[in-house]
Each structure stands twice: as structure tokens, then as C-alpha cells.
LOZATOR-128473 format. One record per residue: residue number from 1; y, x, z of N, C-alpha, C, O in turn. Coordinates in nm, 2 decimals, decimal comma. Example, Ala and Ser with C-alpha at 12.3 -4.5 7.8 and 13.67 -1.06 7.14 Angstrom:
residues 2
     i     n.c2     n.c1     n.c3    ca.c2    ca.c1    ca.c3     c.c2     c.c1     c.c3     o.c2     o.c1     o.c3
     1    -0,57     1,32     0,78    -0,45     1,23     0,78    -0,33     1,32     0,78    -0,33     1,42     0,85
     2    -0,22     1,28     0,71    -0,11     1,37     0,71     0,00     1,29     0,79     0,11     1,34     0,80
This chain:
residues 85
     i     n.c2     n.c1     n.c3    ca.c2    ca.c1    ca.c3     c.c2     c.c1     c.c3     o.c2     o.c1     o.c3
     1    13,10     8,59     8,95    12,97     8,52     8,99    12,85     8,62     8,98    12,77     8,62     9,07
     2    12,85     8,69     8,88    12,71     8,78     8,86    12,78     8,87     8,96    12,82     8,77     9,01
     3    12,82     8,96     9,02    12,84     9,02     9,15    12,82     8,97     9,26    12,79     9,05     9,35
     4    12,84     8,82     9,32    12,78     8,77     9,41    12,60     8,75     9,40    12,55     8,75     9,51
     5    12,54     8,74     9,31    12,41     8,76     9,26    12,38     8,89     9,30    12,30     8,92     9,38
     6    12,45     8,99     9,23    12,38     9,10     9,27    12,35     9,13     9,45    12,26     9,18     9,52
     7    12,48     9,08     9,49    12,44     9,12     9,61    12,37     9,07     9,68    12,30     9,13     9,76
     8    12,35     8,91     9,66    12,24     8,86     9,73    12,11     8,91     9,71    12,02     8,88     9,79
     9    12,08     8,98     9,58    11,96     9,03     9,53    11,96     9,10     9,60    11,86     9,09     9,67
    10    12,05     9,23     9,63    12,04     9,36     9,72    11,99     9,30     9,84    11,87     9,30     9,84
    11    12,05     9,23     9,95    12,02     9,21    10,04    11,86     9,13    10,07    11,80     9,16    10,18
    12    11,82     9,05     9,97    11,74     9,01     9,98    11,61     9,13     9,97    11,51     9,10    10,04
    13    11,61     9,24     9,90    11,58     9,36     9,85    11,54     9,45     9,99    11,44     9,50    10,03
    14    11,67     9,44    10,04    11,71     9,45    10,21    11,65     9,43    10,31    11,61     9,51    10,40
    15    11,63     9,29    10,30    11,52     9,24    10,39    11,40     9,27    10,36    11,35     9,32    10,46
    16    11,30     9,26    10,24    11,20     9,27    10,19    11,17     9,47    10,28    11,08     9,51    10,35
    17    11,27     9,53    10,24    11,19     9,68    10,26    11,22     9,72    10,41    11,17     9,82    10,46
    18    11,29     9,64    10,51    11,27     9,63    10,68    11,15     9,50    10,70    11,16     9,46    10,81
    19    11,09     9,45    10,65    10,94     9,34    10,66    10,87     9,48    10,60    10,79     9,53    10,68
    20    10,88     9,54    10,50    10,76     9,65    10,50    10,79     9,76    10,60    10,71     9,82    10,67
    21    10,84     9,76    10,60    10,87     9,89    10,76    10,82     9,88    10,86    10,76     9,97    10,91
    22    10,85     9,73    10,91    10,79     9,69    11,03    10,62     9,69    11,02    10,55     9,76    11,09
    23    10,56     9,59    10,92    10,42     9,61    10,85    10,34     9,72    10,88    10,25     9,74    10,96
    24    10,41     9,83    10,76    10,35     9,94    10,79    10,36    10,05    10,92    10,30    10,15    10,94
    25    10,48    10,00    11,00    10,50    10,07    11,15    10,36    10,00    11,23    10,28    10,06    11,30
    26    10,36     9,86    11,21    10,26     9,78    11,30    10,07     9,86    11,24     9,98     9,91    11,31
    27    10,08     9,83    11,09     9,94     9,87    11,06     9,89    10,02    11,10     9,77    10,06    11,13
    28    10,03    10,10    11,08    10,00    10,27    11,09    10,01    10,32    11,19    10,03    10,44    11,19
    29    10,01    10,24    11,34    10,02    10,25    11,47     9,93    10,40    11,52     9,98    10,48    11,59
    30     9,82    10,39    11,46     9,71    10,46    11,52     9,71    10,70    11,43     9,66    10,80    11,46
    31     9,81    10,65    11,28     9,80    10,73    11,23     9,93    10,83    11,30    10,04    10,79    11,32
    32     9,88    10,95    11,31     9,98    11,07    11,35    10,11    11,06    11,28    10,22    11,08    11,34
    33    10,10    11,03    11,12    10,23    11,06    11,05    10,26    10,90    11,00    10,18    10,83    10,95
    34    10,40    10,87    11,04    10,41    10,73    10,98    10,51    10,76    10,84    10,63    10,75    10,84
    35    10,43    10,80    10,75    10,56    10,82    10,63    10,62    10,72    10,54    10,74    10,72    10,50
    36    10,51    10,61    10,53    10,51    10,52    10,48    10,62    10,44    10,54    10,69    10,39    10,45
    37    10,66    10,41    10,68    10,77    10,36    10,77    10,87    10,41    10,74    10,96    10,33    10,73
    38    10,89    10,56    10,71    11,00    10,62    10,70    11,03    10,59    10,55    11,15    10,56    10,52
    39    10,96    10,60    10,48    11,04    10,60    10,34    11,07    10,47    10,32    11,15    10,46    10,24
    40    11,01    10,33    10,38    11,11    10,19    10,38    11,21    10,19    10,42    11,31    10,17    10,35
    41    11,22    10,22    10,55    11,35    10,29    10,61    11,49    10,32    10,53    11,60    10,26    10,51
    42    11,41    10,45    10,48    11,53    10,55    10,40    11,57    10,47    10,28    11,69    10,47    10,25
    43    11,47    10,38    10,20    11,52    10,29    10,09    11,61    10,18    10,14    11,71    10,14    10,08
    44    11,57    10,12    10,29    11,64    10,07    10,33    11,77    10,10    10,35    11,86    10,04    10,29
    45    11,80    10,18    10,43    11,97    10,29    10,42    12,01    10,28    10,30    12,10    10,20    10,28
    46    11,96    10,35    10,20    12,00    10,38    10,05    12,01    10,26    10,03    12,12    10,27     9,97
    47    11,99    10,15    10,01    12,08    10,06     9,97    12,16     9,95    10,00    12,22     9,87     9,92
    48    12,15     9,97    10,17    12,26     9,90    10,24    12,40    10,03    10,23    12,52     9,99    10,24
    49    12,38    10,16    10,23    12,50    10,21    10,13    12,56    10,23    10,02    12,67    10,26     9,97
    50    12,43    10,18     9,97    12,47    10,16     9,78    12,57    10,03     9,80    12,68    10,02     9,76
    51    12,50     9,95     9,87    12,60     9,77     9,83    12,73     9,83     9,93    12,85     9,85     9,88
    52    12,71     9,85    10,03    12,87     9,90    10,10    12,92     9,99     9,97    12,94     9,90     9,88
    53    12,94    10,07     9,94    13,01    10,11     9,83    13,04    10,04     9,68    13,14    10,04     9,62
    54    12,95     9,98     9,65    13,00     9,83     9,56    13,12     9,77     9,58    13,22     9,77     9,51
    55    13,08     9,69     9,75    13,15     9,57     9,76    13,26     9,66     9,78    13,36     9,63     9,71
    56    13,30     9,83     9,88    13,47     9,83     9,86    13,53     9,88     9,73    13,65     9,88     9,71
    57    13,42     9,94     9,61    13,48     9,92     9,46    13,51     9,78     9,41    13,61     9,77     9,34
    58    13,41     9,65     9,45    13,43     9,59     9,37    13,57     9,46     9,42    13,63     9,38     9,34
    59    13,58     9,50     9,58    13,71     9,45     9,62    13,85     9,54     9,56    13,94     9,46     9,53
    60    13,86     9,64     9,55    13,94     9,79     9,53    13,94     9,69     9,39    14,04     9,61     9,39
    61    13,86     9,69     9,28    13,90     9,70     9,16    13,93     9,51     9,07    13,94     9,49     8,95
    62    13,94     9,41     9,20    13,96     9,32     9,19    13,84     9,19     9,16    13,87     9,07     9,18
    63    13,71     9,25     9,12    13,56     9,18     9,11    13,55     9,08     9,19    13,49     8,97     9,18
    64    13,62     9,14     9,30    13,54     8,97     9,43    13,70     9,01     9,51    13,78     9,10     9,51
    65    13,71     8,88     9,56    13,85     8,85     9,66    13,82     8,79     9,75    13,75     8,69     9,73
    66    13,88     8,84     9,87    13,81     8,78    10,02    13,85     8,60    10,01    13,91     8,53     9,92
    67    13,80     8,57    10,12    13,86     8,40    10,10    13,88     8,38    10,27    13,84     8,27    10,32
    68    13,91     8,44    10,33    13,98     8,44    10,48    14,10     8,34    10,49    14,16     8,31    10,39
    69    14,12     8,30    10,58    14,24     8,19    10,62    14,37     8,26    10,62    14,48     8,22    10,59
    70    14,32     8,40    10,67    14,50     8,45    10,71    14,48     8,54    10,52    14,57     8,62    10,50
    71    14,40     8,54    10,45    14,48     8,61    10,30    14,59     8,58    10,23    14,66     8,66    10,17
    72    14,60     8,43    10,24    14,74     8,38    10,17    14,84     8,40    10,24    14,95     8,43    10,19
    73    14,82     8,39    10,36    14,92     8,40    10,44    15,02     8,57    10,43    15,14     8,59    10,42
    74    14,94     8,64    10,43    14,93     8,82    10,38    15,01     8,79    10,28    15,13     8,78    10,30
    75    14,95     8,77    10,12    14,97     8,79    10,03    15,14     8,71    10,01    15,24     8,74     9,93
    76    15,12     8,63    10,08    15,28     8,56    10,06    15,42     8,63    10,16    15,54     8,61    10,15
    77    15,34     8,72    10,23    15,43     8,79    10,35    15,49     8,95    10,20    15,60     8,98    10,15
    78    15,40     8,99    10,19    15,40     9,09    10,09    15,49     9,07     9,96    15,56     9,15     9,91
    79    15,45     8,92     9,91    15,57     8,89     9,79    15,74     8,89     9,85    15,84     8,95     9,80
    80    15,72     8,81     9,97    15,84     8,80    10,02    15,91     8,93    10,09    16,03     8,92    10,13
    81    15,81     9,07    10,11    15,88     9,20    10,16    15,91     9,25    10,03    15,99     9,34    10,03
    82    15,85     9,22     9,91    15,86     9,32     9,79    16,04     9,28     9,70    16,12     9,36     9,67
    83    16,03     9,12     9,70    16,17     9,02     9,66    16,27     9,10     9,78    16,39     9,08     9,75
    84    16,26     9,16     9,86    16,39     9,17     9,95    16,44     9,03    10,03    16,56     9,04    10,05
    85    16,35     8,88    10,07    16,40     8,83    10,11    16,36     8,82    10,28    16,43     8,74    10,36
């Protein structure tokens, strides 16, 4: 549960620093250097790679489990190749 939290936090985080991007792209229209754009940007990147590397540790290390239609189906094909039946 607290790992579904975090990520919605991240993403939410996510959204927040592409609304200042755009903000300061729209307000800094007129100025030569838009740095302010770029460094929401870059925070933005930085941590839509931070959570992609989470979620495949936190799938990898058992934290969160997909809930897809065909997983059981998987998982029961796998018991039954591992049994030899």
C-alpha cells in the first residue's frame, strides 16, 4: 500500500513540474534564455526515471504484482511446466 502512495505522489509531483514548465515557457516567452523551463523539464525527466526504476525494482523484488487477466493464467502455465505435467 505505501508504494502505491508513493507513486501516486511521484506522479502527482510529475504533473505539478510539466504545469510549471509550461507557466514559465508561456511567462518567459519574451526572455532569450528560458532556464527556468528547462530545469522543470529536467526535474521532470529525473523523476519519471526515478519511478520507472522503482516500479521494475519494486516488481523484480515482489513490492507490487501486476493484476492483468492473463497473470494467473501465466503463473499456472509455469507451475504446470515446472511439475513436468
Amino acid at each position: 500500500m505505501l508504494a502505491k502512495i508513493f507513486v501516486v505522489i511521484v506522479l502527482l509531483i510529475i504533473l505539478y513540474s510539466l504545469g510549471s514548465a509550461l507557466y514559465f515557457f508561456v511567462k518567459d516567452r519574451d526572455r532569450s534564455d528560458a532556464v527556468r523551463t528547462a530545469k522543470a523539464l529536467t526535474l521532470r525527466i529525473s523523476l519519471s526515471l526515478a519511478l520507472f526504476v522503482f516500479l521494475l525494482i519494486a516488481f523484480a523484488t515482489g513490492i507490487i504484482k501486476p493484476h492483468s487477466i492473463a497473470y494467473p493464467l501465466i503463473q499456472k502455465q509455469k507451475q504446470e511446466s515446472t511439475t513436468g505435467q
